[in-house]
C-alpha positions as CSV (number, residue, x, y, z in Angstrom):
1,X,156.5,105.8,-42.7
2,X,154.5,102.7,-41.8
3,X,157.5,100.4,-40.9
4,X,158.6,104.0,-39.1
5,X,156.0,104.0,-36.7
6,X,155.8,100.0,-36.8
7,X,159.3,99.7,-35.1
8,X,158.2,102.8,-33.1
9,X,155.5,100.9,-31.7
10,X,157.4,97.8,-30.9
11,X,160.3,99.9,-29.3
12,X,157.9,101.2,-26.9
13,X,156.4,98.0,-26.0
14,X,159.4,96.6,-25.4
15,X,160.9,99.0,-22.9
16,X,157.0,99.0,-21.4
17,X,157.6,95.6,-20.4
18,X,161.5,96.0,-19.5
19,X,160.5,98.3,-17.2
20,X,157.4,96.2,-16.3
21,X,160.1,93.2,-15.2
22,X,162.6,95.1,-13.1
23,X,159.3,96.5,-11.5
24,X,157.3,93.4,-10.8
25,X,157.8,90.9,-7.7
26,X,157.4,87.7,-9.4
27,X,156.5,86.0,-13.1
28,X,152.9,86.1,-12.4
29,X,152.6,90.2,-11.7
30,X,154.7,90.3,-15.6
31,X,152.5,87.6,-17.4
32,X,149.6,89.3,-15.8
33,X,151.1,92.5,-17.2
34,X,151.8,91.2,-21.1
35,X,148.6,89.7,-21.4
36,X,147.4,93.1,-20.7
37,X,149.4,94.9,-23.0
38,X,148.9,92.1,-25.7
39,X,145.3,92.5,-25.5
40,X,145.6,96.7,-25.9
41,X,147.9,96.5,-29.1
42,X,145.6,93.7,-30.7
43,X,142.4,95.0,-30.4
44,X,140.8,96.6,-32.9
45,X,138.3,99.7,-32.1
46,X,134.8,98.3,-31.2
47,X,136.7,95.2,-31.2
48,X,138.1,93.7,-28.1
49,X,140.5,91.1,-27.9
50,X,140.5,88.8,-24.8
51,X,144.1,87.5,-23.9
52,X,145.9,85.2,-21.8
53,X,149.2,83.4,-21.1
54,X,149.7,79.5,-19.9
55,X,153.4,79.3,-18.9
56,X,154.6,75.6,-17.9
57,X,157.4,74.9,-16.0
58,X,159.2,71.6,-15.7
59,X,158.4,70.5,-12.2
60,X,156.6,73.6,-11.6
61,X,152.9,74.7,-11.4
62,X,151.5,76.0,-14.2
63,X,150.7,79.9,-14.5
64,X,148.0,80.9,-16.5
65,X,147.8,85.0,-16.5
66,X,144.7,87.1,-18.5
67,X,143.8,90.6,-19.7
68,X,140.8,90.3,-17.2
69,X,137.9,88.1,-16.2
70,X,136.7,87.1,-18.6
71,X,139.7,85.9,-20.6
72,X,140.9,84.3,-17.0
73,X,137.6,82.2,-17.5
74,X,138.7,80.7,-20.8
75,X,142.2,80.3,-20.2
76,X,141.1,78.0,-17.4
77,X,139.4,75.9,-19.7
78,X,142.1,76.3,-22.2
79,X,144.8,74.8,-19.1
80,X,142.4,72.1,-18.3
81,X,141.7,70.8,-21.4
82,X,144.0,68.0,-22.0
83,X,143.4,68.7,-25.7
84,X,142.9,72.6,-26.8
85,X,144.5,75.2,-29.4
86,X,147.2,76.0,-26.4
87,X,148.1,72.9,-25.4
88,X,148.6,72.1,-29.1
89,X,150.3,75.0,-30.3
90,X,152.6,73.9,-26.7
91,X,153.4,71.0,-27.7
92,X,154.0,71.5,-31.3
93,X,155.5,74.7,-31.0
94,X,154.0,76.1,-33.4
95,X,150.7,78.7,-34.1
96,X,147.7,77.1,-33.9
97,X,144.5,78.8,-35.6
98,X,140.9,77.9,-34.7
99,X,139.1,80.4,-37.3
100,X,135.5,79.7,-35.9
101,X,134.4,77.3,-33.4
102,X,131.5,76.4,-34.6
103,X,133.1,74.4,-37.6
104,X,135.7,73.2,-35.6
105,X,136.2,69.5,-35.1
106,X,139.6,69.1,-33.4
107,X,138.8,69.8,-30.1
108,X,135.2,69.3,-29.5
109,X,134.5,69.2,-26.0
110,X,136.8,72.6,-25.9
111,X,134.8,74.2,-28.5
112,X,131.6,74.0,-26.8
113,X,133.4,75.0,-23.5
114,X,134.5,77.9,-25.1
115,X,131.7,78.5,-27.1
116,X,129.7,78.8,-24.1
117,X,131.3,81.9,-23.7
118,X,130.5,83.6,-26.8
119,X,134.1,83.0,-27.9
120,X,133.5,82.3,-32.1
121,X,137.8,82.4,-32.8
122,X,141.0,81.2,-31.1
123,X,144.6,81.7,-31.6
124,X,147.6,80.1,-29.9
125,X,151.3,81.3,-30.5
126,X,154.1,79.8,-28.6
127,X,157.0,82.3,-27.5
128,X,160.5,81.7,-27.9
129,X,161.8,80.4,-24.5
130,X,164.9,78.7,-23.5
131,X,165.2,74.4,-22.4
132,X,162.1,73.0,-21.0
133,X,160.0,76.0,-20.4
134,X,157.1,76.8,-22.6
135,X,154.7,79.9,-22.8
136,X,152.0,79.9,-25.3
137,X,150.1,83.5,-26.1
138,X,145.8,83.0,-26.4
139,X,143.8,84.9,-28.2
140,X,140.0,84.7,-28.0
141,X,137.5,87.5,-30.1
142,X,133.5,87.0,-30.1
143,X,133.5,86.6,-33.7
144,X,134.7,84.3,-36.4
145,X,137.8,84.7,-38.9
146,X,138.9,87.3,-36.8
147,X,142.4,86.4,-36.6
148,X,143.1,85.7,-40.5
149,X,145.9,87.4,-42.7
150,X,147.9,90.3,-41.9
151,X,146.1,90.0,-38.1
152,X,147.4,86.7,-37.9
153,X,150.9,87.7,-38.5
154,X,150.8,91.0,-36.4
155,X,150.4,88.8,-33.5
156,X,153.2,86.6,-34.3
157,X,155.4,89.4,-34.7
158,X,154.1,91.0,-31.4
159,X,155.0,87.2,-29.6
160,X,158.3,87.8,-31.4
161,X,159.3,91.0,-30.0
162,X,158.2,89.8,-26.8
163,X,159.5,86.3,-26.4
164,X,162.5,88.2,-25.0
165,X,161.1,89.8,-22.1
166,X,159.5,86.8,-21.3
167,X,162.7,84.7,-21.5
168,X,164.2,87.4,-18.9
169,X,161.1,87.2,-16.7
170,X,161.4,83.3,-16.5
171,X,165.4,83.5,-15.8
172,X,164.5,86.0,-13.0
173,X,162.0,84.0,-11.4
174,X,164.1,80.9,-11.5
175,X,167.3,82.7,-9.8
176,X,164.4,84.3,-6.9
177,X,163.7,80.7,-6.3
178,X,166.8,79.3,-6.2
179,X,168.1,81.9,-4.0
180,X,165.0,81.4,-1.8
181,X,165.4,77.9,-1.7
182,X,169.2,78.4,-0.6
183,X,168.2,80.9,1.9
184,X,165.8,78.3,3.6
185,X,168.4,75.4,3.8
186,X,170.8,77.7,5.4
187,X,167.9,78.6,8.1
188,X,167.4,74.9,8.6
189,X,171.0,74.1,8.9
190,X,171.8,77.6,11.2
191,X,168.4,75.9,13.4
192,X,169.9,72.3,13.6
193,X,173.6,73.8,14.2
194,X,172.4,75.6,17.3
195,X,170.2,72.8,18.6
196,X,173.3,70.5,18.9
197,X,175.6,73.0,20.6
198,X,172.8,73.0,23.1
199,X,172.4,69.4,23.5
200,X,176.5,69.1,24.0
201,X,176.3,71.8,26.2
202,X,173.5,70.1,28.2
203,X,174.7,66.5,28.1
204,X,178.5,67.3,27.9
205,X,178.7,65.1,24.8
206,X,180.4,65.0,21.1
207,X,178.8,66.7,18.1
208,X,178.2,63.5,16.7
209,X,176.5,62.2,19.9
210,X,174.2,65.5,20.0
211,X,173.3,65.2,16.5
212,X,172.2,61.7,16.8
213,X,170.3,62.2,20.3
214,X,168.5,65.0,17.6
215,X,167.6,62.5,15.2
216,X,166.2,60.2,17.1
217,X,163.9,62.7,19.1
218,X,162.9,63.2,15.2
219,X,161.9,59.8,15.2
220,X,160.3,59.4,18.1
221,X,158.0,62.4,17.8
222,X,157.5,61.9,14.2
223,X,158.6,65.1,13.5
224,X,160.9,66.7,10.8
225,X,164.3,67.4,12.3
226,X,164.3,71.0,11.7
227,X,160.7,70.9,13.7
228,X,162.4,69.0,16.6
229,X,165.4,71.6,16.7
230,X,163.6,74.6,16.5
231,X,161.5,73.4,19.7
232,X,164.7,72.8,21.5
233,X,165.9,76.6,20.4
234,X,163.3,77.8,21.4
235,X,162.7,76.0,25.5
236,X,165.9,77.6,26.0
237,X,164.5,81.3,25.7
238,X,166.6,82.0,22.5
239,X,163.6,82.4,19.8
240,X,163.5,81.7,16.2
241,X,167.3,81.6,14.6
242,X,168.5,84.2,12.5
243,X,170.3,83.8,9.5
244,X,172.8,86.3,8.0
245,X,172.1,85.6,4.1
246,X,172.6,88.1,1.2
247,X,170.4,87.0,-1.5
């Protein structure tokens, strides 16, 4: 019955943050969400557990989500810290376990950091995720040992069944940008189009010639080309370009 309800449990957490993804508008509204809904299913009663997620992207900004305030405040520390239970478990790819603080000599200038919280024990577990990307689960409690044993491999199991969704999130996110970033070179190139047929129209000269008359206005002004063509749009009444793109 216990593995019954176990898989039960973990069924419904999954299609909680399934839903979660095809409902939220970008990764940091779902790592927002899962640190959330890690922090509810490992929390003990009278016990809270803080939570938060650092996700790092190659050439990207870091994200760093939390179950709330107060675990936003030592995720922040955890990010900055060149040298901290996250960043190791990161790198390593592997769980990292700081049972209490207080005896903890690996990351010193962390612990007291952290400390300074009232935060006694740390665990770091990196998700499963796909190339270059890396997503590492922190777990903070107030008191020492509190992550040993079988709570130790709950939470692995939890990062387990929900490395997936978080692999799905990241995909998402990267085709949004992608698609965003093609949308806005279209827009620049629709701009730059238009701004040439005017110039030929208004010199009565090649493409070529038009375009070049462009980028050397560019130069002149110091301006981006797309800044220069947009002004030249725009003196002849026509108003911002629009671009016909089905994302």
């Amino acid at each position: 019955m216990a593995s019954e309800s176990t898989a039960h449990t973990a069924t419904s957490i999954t299609d909680h943050l399934h839903e979660e993804l095809l409902n939220s508008t970008d990764v940091e509204e779902f790592l927002d969400e899962l640190a959330r809904v890690s922090a509810r299913n490992l929390s003990g009663s009278g016990d809270e557990v803080l939570c938060g997620i650092m996700l790092l992207r190659e050439r990207k900004a870091a994200i760093v989500a939390s179950s709330g305030p107060a675990a936003e405040a030592i995720s922040q520390i955890e990010y900055q810290s060149s040298d901290s239970p996250g960043m190791a478990a990161s790198e390593e790819q592997a769980t990292v376990h700081a049972s209490d603080l207080e005896q903890e000599d690996r990351w010193p200038e962390y612990a007291e950091a952290v400390l300074g919280h009232g935060i006694r024990s740390v665990l770091a577990i990196p998700f499963q995720l796909e190339g270059e990307t890396k997503a590492t689960l922190l777990l903070y409690s107030h008191r020492s040992g509190r992550f040993e044993g079988r709570i130790l491999e709950t939470a692995e199991d939890f990062v387990r069944q929900t490395s997936l969704a978080l692999r799905l999130a990241v995909r998402f996110a990267h085709y949004s940008e992608t698609a965003a970033h093609l949308r806005a070179t279209l827009e620049t190139r629709t701009v730059i189009d238009m701004a040439v047929g005017i110039i030929m129209a208004q010199n009565r000269c090649s493409q070529q010639e038009a375009f070049e008359l462009l980028k050397a206005a560019s130069s002149t002004r110091n301006s981006k080309l797309h800044s220069v063509a947009a002004a030249v749009v725009s003196a002849l009444g026509q108003g911002p370009a629009q671009t016909h793109y089905d994302g």
